[in-house]
N, C-alpha and C positions, 0 to 999 in steps of 0.2 A: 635233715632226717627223712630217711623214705616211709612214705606211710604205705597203710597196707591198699592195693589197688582195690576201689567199687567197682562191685560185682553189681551191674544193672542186668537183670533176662530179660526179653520177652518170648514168646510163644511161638512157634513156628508157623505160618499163615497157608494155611492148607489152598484157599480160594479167596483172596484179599482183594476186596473190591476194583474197581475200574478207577483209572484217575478221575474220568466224568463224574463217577459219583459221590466224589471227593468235596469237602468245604475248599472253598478258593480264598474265603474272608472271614472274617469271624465278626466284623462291624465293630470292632474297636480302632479308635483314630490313633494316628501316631502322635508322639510325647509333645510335637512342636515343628513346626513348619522346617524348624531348620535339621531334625530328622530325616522327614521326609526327601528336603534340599542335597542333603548330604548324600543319602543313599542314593542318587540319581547320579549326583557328581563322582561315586565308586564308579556304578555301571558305565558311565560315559568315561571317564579316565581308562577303563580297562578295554575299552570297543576301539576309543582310539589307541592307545599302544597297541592293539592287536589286529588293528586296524587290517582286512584282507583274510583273516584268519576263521576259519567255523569250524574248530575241533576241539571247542570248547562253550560252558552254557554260564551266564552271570545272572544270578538273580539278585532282588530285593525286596524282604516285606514279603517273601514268600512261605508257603507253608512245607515243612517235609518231613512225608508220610512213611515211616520203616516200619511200622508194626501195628496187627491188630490190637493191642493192648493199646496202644495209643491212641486208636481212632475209637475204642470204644472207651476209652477215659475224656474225648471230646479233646486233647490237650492239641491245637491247631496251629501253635505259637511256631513260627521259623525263624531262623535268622536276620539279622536286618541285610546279610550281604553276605553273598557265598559264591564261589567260583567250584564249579567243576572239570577239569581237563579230559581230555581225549573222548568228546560226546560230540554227536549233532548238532551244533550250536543255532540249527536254522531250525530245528522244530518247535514251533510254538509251546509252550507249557504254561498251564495256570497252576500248579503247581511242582513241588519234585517229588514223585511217586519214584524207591526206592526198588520198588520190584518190576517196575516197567523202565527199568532203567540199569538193569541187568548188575543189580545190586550194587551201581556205584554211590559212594556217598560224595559231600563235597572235600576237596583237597585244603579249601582255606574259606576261611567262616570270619565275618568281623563282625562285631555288636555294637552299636553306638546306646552306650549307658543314658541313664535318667533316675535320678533319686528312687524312682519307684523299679526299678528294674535292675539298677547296680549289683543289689547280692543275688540274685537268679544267676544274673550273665555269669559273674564271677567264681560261683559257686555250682549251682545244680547244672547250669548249661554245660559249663564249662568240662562237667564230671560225664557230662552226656555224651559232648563232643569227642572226650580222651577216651572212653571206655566201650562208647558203643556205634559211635561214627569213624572212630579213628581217624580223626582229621588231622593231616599233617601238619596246619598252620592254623590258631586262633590268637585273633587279636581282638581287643577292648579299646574304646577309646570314649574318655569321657569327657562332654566339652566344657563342663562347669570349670574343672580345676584346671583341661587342657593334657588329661593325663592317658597317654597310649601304653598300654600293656600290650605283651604281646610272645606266646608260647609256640616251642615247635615239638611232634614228638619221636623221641627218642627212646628207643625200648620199651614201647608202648606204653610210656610216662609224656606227659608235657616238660618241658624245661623250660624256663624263663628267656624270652629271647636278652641279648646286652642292647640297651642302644650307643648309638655312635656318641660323639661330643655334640652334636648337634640334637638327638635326642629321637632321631630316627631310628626305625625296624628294620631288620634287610627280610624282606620275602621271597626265600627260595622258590615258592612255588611260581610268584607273579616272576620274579627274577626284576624288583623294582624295591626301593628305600620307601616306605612309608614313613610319612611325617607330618607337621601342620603349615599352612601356607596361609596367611592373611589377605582376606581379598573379596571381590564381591561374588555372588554365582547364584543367578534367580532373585537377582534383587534381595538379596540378603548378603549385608559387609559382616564379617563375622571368621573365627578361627575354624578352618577345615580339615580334614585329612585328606591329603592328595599322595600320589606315587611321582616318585621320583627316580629319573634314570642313573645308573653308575656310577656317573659325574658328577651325581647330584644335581642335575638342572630339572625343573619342574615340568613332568608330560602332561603336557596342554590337553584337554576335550575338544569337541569337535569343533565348535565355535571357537576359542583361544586358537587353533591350526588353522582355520580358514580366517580367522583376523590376521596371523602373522601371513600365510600366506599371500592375503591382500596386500597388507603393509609390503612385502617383498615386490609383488610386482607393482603396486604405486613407485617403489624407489627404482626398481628397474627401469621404467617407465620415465620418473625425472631424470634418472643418468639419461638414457638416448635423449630425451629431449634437450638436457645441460648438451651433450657433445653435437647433436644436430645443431645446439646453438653456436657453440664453438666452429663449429666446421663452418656454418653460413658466415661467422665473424670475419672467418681466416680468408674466405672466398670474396668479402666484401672488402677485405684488408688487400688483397692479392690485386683485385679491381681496380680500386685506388692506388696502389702502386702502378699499376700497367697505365693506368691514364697520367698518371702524375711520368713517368717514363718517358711516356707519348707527348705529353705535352714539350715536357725538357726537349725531346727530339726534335720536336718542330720549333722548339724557339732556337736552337740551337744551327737547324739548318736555316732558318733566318737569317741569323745572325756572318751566317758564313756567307750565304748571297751578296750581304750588302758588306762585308769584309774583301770579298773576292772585285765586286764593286767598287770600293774604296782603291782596291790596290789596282786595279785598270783603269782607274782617273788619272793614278799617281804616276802610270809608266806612260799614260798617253795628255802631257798636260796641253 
């Protein structure tokens, strides 16, 4: 059933402060280490798939500022994870100022839930994100039960994304499966959300790509040294035949000296 769309306003911002003059923190800790953990492992999963790319900005745990009504209500709260597309990815930002930033908002926003936070995310953020961010992709994902939510919008509604059989998101905007993957990351073994390419294989962070690529040139590495070893084998093989040749030849012209020997005894007795 369609419900009727919230109507959020704010105020038109005549002369909206400077980003400098902005809150950057607000001194409250995050839910749990493995918050924290997790929100580094977005940003790092999406640097490396985009690895060469700056037309694009990823934050996390950051604040973002669209409206005077907001900064004078104190409400500082950002996202735990948000991608913006087609931006200066190299300029530093301690926050996302919406007007110094030529009114772009983020294109995909993810929340990592916590008992104290689950109906905000799912409820008032989420009415923020559709109605007044227009963000084209929000996902939820919550690690207690292991449950990823995940909405795109559509006629300036959210729809429910479907997940696969496996129980992944498809994000158009990353152009990557969101899903969970078990494993360790910052010293913490634990269930994560990670992105996943097309095929479904798991895109590595920067460390995962430079361990495989180690691992690659270690095997590189042993193959030439297995076929250096083969090749000295075959050269040590090759040796031995050429002396064992040699030697047959010399016993063999021995043999015919004193054959030749023999048989000029026999014609001269």
């Amino acid at each position: 059933m369609l419900r009727e769309p919230i109507t959020l306003e704010f105020p038109v911002i005549a002369e909206p402060p400077r980003a400098a003059e902005l809150p950057t923190e607000d001194g409250i800790p995050m839910e749990s280490p493995w918050h924290r953990a997790e929100i580094n492992l977005l940003i790092d999963s999406l640097d490396q798939h985009w690895r060469g790319r700056t037309d694009y900005y990823c934050g996390g745990n950051m604040f973002i500022y669209f409206s005077l009504q907001q900064i004078r209500k104190q409400d500082y709260r950002g996202p735990d994870f948000f991608v913006v597309k087609g931006v200066d990815g190299t300029r530093p930002r301690g926050s996302w100022v919406v007007w110094e930033e030529d009114g772009q908002y983020p294109d995909l926003i993810v929340e990592l839930l916590s008992p104290s936070t689950a109906e905000l995310d799912k409820t008032t953020k989420k009415q923020l994100y559709e109605n007044v961010f227009h963000t084209p992709e929000y996902f939820c994902y919550d690690p207690a039960p292991q449950e990823l939510l995940g909405w795109h919008l559509a006629e300036s509604q959210y729809e429910e994304l479907i997940p696969d059989p496996s129980g992944r998101l498809w994000s158009n905007i990353l152009k990557v499966w969101m899903g969970l993957w078990e494993g360790e990351y910052l010293g913490h073994k634990a269930h994560w959300l990670r992105f996943f390419d097309d095929d479904g294989n798991l895109i590595p962070i920067n460390t995962e790509a430079q361990a495989a690529r180690a691992d690659r040139e270690a095997a590189r590495a042993e193959s030439e040294a297995a076929r250096a070893d083969r090749e000295a084998a075959r050269a040590t093989a090759a040796i031995t035949r050429a002396d064992q040749e040699a030697a047959a030849r010399q016993t063999a012209e021995v043999e015919l000296i004193r054959l030749r020997a023999e048989l000029a005894r026999l014609q001269n007795p």
